[in-house]
N, C-alpha and C positions, 0 to 999 in steps of 0.2 A: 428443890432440885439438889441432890448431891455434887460434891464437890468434884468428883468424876465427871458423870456428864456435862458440868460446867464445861471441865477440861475438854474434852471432846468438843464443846461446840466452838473453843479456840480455837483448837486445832482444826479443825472441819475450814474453821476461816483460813488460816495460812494455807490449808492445802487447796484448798477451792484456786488462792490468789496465786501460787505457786503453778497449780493444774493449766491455770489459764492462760499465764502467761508464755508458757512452754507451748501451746495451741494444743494442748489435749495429745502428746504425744509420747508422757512419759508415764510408768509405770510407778507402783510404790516404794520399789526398790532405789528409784533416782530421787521421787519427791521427798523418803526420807532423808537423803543426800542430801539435798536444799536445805530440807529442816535445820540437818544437824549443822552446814557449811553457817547456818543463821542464829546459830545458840540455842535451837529448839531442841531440849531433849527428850525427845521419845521414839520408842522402842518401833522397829519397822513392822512387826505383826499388827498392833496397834491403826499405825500407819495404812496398812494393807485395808483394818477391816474398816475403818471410816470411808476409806475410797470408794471399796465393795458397797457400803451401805448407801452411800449417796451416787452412785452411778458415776462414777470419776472412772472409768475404765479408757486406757490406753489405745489409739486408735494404732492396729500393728505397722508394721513398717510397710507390706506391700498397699494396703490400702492406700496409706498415704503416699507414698510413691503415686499411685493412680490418681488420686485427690487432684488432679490438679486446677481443678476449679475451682478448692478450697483455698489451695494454696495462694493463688492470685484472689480470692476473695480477702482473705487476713491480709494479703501485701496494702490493697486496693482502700483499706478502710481505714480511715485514719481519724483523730479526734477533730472531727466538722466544727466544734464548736466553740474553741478554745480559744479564739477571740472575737467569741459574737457577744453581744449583750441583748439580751432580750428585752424587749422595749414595750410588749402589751402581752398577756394572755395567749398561748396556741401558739405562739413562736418557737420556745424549745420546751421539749419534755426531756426528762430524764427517768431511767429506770435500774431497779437492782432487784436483785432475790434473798432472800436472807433464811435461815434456816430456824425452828419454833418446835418444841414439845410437846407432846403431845401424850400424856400416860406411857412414857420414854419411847413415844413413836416418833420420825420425821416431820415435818408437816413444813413443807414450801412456801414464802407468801410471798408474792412480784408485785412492787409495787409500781407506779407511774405518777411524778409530783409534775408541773408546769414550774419550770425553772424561774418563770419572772416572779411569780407570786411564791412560790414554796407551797401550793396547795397540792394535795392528794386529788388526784383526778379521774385512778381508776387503781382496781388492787383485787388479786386473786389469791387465793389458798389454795391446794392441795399435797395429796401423798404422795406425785410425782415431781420430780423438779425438770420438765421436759418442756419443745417447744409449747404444747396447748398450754398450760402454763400461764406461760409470758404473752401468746396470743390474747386470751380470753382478758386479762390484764387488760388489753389495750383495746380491744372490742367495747371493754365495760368503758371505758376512759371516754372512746369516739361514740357511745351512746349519750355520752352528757356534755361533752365538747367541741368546741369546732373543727375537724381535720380537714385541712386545705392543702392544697398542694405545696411545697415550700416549707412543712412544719419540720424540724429538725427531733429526732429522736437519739437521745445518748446513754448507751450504756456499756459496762464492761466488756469482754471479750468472754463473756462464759457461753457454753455451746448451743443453746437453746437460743443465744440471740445471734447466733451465726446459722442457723438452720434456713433450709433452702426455705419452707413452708414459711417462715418469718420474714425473710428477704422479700419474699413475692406478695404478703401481706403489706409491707410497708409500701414495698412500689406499685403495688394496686391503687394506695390511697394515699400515693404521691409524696411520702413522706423520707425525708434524706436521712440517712443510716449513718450514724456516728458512733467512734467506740473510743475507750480510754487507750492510750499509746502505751506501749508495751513497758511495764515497769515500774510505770509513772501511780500510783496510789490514790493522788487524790484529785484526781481528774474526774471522778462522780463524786463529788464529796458531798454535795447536798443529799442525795440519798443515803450516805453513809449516817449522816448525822443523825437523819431525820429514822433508822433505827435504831439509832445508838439510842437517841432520845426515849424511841417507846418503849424498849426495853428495860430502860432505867426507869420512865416512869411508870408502868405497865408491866411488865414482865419481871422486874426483879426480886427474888424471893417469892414468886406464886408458883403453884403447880394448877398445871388442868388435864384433869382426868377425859374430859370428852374433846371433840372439834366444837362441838358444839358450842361451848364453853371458850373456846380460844375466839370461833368468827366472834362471837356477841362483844366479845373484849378489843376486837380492833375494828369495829364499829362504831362502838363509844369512842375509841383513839381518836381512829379519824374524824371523827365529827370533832369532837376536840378541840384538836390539833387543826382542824380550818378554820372553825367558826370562834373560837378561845385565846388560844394560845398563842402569844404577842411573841415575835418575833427582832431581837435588836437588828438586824441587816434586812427589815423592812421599817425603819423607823419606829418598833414598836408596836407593827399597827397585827393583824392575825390575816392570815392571806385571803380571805375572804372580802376585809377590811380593805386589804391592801387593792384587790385589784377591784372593788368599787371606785375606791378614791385617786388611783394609779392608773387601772387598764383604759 
């Protein structure tokens, strides 16, 4: 991967975190603003087309004026989880989206870890970063997990997990909707990590030409990364381990 696109997938990161925190209201011309108000320097054409390319588009003013469901939806949602401790398996999930290469294409992948164990519990790919998405993520997770009424789900404030389709998902299957507080960075931080980690172990200096090629590599991750990969803030044990001997 060139040193370019590296750049870009920084960037993509600030702006995504910038995008979001503003609730999807500002254009590129503001969010280089932020960049720059932050020591980021780059160029707002730059700025413009990573937006473009990842559907970062500004919701216009009358809209949001009319929004006002949304409005009181972003008021209404607050970080549920931020002094729960989870105590067995299916208590809280957490989730994030993170952005992957692909022959210099996009490619989306949402993940969903169980907060008690740090296990992968469901996880999607694709060329859209939209609600299906983050749905199918979590379809795949409740085909191999318990989802009970009560289960707490947390993640960012990005638009896909604000989508009405997503809302009505979750309180179908009684599951309570939690988001990171405005600002605040490391309020998914488990998720952060956990692609910091595959990326450095997994993704650093590779290219892949196909999807193909990318699903089979975060396959192997996660199997990995549940059934291997010892963990020091679970005693060392691998989350599989953990919630045998834990859950």
């Amino acid at each position: 991967m060139s040193q370019h696109a590296k750049r870009d997938i920084e960037l993509t990161k600030h702006i995504e975190r910038l995008f979001g925190e503003v609730d999807g209201i500002y254009g590129s011309p503001k969010i280089h603003t932020l960049l720059i108000r932050e020591g980021t320097i780059v160029g707002e054409n730059r700025v413009a087309r990573l937006m473009q390319k990842n559907n970062l588009k500004a919701r216009c003013s009358r809209i949001y004026k009319n929004n006002t469901h949304m409005d009181r939806f972003y008021a209404s949602i607050g970080n549920e989880i931020h002094e729960l401790e989870a105590t067995g398996p299916d208590q809280i999930w957490v989730g994030d989206v993170t952005y992957l290469r692909v022959n210099d294409e996009w490619r989306y992948l949402a993940m969903i870890m169980d907060k008690f164990s740090r296990k992968i519990v469901g996880w999607s790919l694709s060329t859209k970063r939209n609600v299906d998405l983050s749905i199918t993520a979590f379809k795949r997770a409740a085909t191999n997990r318990l989802v009970q009424a009560g289960l707490y789900f947390h993640s960012d404030r990005g638009s896909e997990y604000v989508a009405h389709k997503y809302q009505m998902w979750l309180k179908k299957n009684g599951v309570i909707q939690s988001m990171n507080r405005k600002g605040v960075m490391n309020d998914n931080a488990e998720m952060e990590s956990f692609f910091h980690q595959f990326k450095a172990e997994r993704l650093h200096g590779s290219e892949y030409t196909t999807e193909k090629e990318l699903r089979a590599v975060i396959i192997e991750y996660v199997g990995f990364y549940n059934q291997k990969r010892i963990h020091s803030s679970l005693g060392y044990s691998t989350p599989n381990d953990y919630e045998v001997t834990m859950g």
